[in-house]
N, CA, C and O atoms as CSV, one atom per row, in Angstrom:
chain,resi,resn,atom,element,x,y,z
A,1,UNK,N,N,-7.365,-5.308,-7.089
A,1,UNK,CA,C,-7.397,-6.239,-5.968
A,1,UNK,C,C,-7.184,-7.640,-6.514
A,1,UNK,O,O,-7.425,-7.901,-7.692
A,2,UNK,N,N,-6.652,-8.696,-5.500
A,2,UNK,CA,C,-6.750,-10.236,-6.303
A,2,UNK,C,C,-7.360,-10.656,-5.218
A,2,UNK,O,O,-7.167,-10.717,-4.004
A,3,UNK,N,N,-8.416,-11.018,-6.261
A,3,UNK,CA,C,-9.351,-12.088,-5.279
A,3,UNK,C,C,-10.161,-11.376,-4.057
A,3,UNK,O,O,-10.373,-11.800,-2.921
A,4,UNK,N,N,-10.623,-9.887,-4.805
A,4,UNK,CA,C,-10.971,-8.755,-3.253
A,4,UNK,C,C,-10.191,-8.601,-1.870
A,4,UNK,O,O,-10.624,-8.165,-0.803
A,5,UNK,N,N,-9.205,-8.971,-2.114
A,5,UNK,CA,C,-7.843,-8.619,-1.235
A,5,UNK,C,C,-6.952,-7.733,-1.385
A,5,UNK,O,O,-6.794,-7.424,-2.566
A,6,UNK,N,N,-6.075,-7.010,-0.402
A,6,UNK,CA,C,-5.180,-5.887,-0.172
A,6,UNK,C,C,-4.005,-6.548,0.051
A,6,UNK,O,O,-3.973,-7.550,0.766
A,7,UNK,N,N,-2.787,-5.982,-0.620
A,7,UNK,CA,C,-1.628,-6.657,-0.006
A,7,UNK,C,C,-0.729,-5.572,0.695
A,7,UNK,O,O,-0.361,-4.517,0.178
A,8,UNK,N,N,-0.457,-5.992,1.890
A,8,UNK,CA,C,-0.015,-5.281,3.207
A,8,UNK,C,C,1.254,-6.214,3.770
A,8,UNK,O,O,1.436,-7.427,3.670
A,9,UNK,N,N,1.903,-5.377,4.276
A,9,UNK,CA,C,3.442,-5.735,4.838
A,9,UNK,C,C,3.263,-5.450,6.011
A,9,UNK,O,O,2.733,-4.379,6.307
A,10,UNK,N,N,3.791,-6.626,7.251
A,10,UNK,CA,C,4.213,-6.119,8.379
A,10,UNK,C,C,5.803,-5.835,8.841
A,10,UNK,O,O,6.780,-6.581,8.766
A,11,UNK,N,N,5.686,-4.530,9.324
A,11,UNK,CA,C,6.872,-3.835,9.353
A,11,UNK,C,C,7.869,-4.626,10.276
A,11,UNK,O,O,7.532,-5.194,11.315
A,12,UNK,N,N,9.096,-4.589,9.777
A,12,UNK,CA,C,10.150,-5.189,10.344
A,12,UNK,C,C,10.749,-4.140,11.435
A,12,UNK,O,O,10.926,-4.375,12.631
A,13,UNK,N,N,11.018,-2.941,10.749
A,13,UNK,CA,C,11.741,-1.927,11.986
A,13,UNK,C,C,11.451,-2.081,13.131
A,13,UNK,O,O,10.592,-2.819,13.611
A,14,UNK,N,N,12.458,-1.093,13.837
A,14,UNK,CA,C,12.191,-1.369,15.276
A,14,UNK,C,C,11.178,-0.210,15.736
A,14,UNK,O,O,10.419,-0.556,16.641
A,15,UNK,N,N,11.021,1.247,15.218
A,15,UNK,CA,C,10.139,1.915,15.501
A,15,UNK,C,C,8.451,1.638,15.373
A,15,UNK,O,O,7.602,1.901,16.224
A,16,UNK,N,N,8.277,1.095,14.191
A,16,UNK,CA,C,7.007,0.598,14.027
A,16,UNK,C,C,6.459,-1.124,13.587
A,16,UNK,O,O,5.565,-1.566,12.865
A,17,UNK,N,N,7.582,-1.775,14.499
A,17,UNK,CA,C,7.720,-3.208,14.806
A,17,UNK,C,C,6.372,-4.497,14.649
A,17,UNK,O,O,5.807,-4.936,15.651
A,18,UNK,N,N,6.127,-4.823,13.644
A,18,UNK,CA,C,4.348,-5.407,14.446
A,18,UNK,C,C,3.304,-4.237,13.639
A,18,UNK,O,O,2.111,-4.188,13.941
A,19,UNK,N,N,3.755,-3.539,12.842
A,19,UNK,CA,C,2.604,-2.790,12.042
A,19,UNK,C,C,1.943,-3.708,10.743
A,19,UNK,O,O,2.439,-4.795,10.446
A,20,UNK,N,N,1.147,-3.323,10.245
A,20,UNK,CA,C,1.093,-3.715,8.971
A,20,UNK,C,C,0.393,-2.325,8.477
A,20,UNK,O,O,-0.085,-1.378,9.103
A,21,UNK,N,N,0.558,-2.647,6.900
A,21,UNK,CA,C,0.068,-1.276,6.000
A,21,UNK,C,C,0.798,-1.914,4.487
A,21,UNK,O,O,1.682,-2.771,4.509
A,22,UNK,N,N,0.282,-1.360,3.315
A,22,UNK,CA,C,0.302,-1.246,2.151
A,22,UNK,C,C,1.846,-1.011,1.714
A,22,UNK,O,O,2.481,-0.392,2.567
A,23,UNK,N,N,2.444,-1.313,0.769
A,23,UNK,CA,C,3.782,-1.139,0.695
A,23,UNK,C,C,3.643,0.499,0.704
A,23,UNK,O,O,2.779,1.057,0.028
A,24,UNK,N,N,4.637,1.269,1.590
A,24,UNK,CA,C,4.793,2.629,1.381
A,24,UNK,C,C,6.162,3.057,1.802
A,24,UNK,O,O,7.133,2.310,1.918
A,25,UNK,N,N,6.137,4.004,1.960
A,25,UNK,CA,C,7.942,4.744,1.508
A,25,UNK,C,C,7.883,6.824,1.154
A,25,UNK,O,O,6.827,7.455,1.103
A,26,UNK,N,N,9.101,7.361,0.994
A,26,UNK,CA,C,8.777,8.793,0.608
A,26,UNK,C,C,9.491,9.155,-0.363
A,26,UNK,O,O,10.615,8.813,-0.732
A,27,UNK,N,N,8.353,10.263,-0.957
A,27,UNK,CA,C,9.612,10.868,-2.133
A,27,UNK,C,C,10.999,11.041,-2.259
A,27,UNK,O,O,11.671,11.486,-1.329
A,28,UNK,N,N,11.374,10.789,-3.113
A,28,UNK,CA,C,12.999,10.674,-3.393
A,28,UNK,C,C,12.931,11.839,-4.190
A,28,UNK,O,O,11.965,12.254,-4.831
A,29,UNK,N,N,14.756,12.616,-4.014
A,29,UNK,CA,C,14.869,13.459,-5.119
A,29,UNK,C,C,15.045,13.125,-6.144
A,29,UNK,O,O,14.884,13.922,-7.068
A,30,UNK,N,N,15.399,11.962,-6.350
A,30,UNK,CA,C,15.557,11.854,-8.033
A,30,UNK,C,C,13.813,11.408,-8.801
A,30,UNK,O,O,13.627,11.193,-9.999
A,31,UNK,N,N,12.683,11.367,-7.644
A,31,UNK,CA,C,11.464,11.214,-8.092
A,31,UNK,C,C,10.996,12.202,-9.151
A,31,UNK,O,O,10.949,13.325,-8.648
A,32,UNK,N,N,10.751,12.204,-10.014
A,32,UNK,CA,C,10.002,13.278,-11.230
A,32,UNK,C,C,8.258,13.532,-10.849
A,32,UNK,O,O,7.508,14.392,-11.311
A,33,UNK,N,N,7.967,12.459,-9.856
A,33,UNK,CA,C,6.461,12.831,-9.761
A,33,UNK,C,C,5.765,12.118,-8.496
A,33,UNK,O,O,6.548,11.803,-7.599
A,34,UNK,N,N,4.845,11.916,-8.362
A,34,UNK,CA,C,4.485,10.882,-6.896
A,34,UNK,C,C,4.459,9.426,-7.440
A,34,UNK,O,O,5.039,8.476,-6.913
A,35,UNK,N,N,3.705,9.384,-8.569
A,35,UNK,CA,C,3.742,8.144,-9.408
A,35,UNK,C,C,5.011,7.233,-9.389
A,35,UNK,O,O,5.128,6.094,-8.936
A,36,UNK,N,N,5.982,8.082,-10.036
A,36,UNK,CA,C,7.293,7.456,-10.004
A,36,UNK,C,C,7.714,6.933,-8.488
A,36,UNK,O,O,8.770,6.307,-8.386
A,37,UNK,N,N,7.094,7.121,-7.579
A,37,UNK,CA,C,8.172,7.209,-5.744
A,37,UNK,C,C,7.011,5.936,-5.368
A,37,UNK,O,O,7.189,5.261,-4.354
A,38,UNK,N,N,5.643,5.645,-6.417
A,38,UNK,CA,C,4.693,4.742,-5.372
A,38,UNK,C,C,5.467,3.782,-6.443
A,38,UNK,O,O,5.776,2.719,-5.904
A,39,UNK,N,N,5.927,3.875,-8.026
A,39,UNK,CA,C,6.937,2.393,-8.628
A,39,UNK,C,C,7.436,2.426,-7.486
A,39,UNK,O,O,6.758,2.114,-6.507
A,40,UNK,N,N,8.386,2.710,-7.409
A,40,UNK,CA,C,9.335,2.674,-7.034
A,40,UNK,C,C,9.982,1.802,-5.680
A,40,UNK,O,O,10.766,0.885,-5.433
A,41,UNK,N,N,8.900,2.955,-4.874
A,41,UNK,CA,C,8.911,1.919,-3.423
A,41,UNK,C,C,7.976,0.650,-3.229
A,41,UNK,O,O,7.889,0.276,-2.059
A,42,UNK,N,N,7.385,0.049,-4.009
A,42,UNK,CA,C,6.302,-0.803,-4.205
A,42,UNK,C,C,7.615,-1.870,-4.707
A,42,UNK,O,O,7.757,-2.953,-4.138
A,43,UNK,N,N,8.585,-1.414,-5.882
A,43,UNK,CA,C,9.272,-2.507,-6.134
A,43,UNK,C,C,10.643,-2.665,-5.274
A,43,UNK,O,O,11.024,-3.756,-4.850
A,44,UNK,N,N,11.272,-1.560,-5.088
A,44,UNK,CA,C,12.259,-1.628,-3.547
A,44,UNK,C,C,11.559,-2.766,-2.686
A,44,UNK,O,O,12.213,-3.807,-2.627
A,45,UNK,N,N,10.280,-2.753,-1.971
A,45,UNK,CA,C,9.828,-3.645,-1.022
A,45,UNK,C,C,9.209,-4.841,-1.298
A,45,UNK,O,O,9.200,-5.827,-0.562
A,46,UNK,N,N,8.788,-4.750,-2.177
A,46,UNK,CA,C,7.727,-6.319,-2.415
A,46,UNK,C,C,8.639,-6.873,-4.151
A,46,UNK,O,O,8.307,-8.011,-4.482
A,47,UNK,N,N,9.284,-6.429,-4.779
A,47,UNK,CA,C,9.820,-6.729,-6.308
A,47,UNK,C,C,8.701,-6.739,-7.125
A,47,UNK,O,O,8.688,-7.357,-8.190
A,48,UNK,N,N,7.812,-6.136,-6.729
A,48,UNK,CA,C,6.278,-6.227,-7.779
A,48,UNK,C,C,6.800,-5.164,-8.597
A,48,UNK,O,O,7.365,-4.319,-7.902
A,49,UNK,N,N,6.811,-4.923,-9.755
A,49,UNK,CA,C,6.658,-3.847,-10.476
A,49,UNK,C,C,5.367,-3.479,-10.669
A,49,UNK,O,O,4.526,-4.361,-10.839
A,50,UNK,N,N,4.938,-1.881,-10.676
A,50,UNK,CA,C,3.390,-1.604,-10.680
A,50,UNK,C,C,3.440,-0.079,-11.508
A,50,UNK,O,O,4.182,0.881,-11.302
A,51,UNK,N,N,2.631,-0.214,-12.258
A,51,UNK,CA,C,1.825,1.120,-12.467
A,51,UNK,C,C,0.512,1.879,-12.215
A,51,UNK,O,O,-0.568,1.691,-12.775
A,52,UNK,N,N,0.890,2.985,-11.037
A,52,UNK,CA,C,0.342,3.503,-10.463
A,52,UNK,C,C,-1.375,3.823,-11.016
A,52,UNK,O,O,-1.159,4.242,-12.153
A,53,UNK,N,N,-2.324,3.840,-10.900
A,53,UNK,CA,C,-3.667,3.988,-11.404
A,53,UNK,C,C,-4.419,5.602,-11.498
A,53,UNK,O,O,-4.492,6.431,-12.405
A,54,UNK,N,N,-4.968,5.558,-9.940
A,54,UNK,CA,C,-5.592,6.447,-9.397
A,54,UNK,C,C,-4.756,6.312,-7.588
A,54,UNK,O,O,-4.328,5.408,-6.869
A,55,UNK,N,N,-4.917,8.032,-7.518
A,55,UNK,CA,C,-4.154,8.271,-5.659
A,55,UNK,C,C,-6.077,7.725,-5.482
A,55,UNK,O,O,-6.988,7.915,-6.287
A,56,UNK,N,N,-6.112,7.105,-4.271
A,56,UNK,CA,C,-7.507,6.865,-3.414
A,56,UNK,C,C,-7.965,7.729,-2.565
A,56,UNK,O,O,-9.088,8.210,-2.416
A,57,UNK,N,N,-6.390,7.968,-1.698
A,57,UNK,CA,C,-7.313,8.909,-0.657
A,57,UNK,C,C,-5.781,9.969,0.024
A,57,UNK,O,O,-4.872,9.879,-0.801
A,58,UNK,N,N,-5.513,10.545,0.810
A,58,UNK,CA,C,-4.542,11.283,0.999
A,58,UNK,C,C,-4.763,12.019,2.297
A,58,UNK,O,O,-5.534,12.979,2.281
A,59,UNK,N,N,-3.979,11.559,3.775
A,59,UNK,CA,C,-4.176,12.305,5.020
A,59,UNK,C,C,-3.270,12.532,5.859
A,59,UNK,O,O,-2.194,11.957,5.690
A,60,UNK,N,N,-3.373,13.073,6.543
A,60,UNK,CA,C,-1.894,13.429,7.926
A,60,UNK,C,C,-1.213,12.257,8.027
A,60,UNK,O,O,-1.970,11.286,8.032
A,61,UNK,N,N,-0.068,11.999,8.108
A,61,UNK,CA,C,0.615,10.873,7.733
A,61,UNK,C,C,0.854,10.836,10.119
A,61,UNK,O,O,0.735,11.620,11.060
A,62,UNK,N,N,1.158,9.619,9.915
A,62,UNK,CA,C,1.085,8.980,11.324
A,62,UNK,C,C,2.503,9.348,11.544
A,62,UNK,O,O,2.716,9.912,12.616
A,63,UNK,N,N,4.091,9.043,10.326
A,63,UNK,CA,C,4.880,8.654,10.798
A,63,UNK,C,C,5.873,10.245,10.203
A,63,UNK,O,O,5.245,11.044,9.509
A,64,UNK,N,N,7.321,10.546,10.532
A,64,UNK,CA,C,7.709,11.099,10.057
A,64,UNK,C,C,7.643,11.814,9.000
A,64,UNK,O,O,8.204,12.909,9.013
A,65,UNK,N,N,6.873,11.329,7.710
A,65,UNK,CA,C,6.415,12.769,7.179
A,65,UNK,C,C,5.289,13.472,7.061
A,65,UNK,O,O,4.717,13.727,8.121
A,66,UNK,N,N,4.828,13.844,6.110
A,66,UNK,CA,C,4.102,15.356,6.249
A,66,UNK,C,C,2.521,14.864,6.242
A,66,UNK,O,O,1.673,15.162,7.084
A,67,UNK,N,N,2.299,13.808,4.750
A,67,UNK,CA,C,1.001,13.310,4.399
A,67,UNK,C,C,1.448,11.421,4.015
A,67,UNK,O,O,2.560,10.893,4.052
A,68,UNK,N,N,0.055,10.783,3.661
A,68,UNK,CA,C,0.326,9.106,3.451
A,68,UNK,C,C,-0.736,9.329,2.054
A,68,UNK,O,O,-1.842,9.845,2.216
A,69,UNK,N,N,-0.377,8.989,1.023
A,69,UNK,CA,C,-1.090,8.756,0.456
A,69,UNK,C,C,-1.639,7.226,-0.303
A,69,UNK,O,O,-0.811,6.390,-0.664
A,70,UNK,N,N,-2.948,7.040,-0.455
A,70,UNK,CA,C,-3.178,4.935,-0.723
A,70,UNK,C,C,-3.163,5.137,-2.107
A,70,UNK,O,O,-3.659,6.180,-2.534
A,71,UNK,N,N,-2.674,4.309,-2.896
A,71,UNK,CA,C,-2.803,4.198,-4.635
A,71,UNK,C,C,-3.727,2.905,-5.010
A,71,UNK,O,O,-3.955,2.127,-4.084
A,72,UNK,N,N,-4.113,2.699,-5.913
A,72,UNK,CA,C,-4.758,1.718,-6.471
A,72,UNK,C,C,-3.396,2.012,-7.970
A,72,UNK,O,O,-3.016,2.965,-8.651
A,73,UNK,N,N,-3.106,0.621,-7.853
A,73,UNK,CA,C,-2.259,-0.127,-8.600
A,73,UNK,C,C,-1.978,-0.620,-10.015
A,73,UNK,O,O,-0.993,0.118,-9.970
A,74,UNK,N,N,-1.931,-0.979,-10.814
A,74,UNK,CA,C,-1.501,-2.447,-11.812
A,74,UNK,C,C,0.076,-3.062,-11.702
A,74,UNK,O,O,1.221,-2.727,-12.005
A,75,UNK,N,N,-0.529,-4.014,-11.163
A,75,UNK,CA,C,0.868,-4.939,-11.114
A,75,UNK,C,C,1.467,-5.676,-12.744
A,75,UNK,O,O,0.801,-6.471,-13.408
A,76,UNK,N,N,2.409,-5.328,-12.996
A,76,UNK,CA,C,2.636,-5.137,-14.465
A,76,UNK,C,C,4.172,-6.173,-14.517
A,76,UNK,O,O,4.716,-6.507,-15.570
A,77,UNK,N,N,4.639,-6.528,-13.196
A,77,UNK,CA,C,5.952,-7.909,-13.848
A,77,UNK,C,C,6.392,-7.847,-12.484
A,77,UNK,O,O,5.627,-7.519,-11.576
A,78,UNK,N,N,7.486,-8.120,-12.322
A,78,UNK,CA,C,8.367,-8.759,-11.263
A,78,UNK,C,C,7.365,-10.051,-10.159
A,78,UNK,O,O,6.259,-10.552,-10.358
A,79,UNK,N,N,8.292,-10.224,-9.084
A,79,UNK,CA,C,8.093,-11.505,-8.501
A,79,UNK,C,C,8.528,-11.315,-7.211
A,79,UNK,O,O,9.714,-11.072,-6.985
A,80,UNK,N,N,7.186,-11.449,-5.789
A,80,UNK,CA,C,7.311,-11.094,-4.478
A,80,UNK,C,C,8.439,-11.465,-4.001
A,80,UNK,O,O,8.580,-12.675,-3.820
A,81,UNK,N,N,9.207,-10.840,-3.769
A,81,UNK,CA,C,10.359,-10.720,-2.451
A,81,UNK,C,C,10.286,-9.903,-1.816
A,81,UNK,O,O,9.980,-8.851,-2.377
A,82,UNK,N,N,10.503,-9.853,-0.349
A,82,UNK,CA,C,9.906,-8.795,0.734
A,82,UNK,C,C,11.846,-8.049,0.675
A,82,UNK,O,O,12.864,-8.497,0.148
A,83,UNK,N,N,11.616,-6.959,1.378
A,83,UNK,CA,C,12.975,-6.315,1.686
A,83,UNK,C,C,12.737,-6.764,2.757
A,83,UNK,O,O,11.648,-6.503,3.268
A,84,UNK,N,N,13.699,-7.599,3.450
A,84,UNK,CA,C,13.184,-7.775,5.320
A,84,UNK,C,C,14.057,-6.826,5.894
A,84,UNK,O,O,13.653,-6.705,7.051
A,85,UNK,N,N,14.628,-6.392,5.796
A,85,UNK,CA,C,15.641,-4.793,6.934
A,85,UNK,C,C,13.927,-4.109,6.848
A,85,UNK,O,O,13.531,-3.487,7.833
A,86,UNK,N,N,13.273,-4.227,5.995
A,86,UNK,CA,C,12.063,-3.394,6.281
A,86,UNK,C,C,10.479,-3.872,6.719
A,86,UNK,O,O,9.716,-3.342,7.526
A,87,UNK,N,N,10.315,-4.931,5.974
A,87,UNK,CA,C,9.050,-6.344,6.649
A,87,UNK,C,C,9.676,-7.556,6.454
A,87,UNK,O,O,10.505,-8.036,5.681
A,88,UNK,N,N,8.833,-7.990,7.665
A,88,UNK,CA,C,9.029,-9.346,7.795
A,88,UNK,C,C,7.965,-10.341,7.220
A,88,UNK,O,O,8.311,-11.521,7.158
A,89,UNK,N,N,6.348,-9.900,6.668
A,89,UNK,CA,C,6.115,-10.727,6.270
A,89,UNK,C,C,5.189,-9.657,5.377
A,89,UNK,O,O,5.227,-8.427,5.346
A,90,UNK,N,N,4.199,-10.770,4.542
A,90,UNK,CA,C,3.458,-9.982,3.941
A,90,UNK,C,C,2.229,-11.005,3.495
A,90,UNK,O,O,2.532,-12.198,3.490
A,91,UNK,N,N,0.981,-10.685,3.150
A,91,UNK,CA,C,0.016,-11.307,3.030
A,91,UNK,C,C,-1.495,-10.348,1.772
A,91,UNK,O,O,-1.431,-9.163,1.446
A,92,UNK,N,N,-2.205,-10.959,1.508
A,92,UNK,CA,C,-3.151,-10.457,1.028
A,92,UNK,C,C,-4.486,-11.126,1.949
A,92,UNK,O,O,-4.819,-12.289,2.175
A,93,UNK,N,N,-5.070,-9.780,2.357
A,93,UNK,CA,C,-6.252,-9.840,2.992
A,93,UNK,C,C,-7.171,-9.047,2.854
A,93,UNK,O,O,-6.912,-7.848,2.743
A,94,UNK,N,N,-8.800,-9.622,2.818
A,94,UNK,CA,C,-10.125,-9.180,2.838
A,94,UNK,C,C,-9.773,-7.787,3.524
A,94,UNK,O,O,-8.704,-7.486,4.054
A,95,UNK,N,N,-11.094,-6.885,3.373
A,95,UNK,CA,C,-11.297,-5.592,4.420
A,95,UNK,C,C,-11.386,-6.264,5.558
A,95,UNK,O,O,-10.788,-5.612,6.413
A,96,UNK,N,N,-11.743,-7.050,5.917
A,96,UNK,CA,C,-12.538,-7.369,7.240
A,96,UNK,C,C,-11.414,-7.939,7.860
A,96,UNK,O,O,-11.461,-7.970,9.090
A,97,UNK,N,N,-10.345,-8.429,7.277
A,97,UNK,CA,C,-9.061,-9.446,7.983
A,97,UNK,C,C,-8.492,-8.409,7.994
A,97,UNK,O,O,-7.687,-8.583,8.909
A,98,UNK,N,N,-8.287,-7.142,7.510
A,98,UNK,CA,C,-6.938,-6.239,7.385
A,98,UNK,C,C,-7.489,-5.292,8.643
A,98,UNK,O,O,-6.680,-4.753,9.399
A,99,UNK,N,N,-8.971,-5.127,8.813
A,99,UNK,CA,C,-9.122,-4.242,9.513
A,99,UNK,C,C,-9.170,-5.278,10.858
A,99,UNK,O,O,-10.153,-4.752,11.380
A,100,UNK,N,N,-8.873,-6.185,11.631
A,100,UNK,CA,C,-8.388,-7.301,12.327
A,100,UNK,C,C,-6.861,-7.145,12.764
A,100,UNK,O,O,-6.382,-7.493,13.844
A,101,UNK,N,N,-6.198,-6.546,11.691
A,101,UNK,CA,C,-4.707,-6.212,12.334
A,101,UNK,C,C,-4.575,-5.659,13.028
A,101,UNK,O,O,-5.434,-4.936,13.532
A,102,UNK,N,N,-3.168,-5.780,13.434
A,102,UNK,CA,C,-2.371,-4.160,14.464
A,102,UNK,C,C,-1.891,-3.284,12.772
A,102,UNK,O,O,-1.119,-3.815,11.974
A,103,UNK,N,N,-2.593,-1.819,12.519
A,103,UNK,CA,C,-2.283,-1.677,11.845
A,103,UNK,C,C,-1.625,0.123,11.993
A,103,UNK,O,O,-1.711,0.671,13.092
A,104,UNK,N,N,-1.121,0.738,11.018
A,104,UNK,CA,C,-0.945,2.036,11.117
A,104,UNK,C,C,-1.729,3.053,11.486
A,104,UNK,O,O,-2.405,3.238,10.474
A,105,UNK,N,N,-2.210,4.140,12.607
A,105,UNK,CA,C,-3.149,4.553,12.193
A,105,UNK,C,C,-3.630,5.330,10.750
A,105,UNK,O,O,-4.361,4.772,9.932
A,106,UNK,N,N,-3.455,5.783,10.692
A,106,UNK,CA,C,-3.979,5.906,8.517
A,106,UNK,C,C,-3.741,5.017,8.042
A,106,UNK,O,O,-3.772,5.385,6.868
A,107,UNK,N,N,-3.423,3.697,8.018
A,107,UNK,CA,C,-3.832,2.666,7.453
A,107,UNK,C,C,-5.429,2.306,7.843
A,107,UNK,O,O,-6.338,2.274,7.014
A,108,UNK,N,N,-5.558,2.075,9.098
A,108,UNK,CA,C,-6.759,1.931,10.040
A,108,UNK,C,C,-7.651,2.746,9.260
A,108,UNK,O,O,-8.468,2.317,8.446
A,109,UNK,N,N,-7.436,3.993,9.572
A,109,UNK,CA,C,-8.843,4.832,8.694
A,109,UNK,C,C,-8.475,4.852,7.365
A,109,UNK,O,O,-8.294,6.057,7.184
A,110,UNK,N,N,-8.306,4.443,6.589
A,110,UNK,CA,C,-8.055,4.163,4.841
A,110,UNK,C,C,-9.444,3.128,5.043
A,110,UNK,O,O,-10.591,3.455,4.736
A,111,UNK,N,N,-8.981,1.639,5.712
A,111,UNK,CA,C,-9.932,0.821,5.451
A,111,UNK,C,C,-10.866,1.168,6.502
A,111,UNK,O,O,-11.608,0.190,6.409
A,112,UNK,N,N,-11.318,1.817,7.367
A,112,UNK,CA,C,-12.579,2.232,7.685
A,112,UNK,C,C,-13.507,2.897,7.167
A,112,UNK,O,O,-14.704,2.775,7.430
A,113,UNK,N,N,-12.698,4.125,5.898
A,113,UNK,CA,C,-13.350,4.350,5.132
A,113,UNK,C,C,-13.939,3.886,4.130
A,113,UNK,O,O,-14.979,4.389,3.705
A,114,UNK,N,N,-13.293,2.722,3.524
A,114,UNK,CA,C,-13.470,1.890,2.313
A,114,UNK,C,C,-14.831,1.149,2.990
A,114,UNK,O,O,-15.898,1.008,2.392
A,115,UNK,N,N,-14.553,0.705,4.376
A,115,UNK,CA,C,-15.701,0.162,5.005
A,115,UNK,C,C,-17.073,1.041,4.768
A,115,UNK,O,O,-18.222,0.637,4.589
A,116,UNK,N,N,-16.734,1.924,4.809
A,116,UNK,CA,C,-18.062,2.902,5.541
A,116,UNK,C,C,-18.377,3.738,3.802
A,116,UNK,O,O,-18.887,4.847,3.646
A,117,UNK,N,N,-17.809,2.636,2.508
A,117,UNK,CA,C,-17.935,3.290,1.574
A,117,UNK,C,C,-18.012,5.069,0.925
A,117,UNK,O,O,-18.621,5.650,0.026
A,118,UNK,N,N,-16.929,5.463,2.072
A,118,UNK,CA,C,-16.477,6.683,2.269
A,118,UNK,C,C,-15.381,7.095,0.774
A,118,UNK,O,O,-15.333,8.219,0.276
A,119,UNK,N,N,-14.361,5.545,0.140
A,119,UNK,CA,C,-13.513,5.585,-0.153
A,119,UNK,C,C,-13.960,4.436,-1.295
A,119,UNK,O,O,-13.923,3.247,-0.976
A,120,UNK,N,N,-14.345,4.806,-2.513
A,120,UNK,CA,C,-14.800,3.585,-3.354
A,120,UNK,C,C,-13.525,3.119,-4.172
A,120,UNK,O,O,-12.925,3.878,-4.934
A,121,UNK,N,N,-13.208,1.951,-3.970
A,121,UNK,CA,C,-12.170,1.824,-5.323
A,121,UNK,C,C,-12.995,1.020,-6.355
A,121,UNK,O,O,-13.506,-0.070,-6.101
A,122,UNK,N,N,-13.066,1.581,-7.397
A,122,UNK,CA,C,-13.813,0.774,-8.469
A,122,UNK,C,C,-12.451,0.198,-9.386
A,122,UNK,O,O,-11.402,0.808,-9.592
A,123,UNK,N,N,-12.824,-1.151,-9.850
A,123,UNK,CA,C,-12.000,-1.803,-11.022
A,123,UNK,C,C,-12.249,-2.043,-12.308
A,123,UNK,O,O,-11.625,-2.830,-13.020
A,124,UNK,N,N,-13.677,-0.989,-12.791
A,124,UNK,CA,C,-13.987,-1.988,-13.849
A,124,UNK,C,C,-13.220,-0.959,-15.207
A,124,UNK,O,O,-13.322,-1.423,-16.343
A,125,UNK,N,N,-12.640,0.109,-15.065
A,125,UNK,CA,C,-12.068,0.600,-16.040
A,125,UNK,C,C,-10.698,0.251,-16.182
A,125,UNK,O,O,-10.081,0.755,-17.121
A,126,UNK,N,N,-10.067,-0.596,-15.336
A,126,UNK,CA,C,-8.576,-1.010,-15.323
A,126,UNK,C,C,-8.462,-2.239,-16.144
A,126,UNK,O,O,-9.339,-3.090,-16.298
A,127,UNK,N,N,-6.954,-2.221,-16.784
A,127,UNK,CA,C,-6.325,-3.252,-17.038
A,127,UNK,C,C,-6.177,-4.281,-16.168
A,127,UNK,O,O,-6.261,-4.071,-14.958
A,128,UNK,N,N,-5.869,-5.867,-16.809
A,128,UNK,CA,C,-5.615,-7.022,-15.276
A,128,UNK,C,C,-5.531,-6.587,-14.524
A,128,UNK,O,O,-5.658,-5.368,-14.632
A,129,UNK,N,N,-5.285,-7.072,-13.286
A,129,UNK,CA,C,-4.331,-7.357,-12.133
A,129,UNK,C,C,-4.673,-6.317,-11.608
A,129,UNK,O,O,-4.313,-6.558,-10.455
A,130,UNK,N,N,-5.491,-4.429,-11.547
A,130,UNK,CA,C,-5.508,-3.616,-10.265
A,130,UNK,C,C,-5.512,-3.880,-9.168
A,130,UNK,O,O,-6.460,-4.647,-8.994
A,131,UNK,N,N,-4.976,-3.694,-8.216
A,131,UNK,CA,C,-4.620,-3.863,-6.752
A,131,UNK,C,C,-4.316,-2.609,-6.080
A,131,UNK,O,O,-3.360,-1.942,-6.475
A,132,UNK,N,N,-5.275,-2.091,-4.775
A,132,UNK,CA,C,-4.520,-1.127,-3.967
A,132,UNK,C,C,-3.915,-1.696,-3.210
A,132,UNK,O,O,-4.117,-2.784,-2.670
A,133,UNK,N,N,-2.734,-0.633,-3.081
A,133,UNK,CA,C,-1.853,-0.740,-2.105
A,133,UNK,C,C,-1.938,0.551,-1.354
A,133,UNK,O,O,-1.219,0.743,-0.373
């Protein structure tokens, strides 16, 4: 986290217009693993380069595919640029401001759980910079 904040994108598309949620995206075939598809689409959308940590939590996915899964992060180089064909903006916010959005539902219950300490992310075994996304 920086600064006990989440960084979340609000969606540009026209299907889920006005969302916000964690940078996310789906396996690719040329993916070798899940790890590789959360790089991946983390730097496609935001130019953060990251290495993946720990999966957090994993549930019925809201949108076209099957499941959503949340990662806890290390942000390891690049420099925020949003993809806008996909968000239009992006921000880092508290639990309490994120759960304040219009958000995905499984985004919604990710941080309700984190609320309801259902969903612990601990940082103290990570390198700099951990951040879920």
């Amino acid at each position: 986290m920086q600064g006990g904040k989440f960084l979340l994108l609000k969606d540009a598309r026209e299907l889920m217009q006005g969302y916000w949620a964690p940078p996310h995206g789906r396996c690719d075939e040329k993916d070798t693993s899940e790890e590789e598809s959360v790089a991946r689409e983390v730097l496609e959308e935001t130019g953060l380069v990251v290495k993946p940590v720990r999966k957090l939590w994993t549930t019925k996915a809201d949108t076209k595919v099957e499941t959503v899964s949340f990662w806890l992060v290390n942000i390891v180089g690049g420099a925020m640029k949003l993809d806008k064909a996909e968000s239009s903006e992006h921000g880092w916010f508290s639990l309490e401001e994120a759960l304040k959005l219009k958000l995905y539902p499984g985004t919604k219950m990710f941080f309700e759980l984190v609320k309801e300490e259902k969903i612990t992310i601990s940082l103290r075994t990570l390198s700099r910079n951990p951040r879920p996304l």
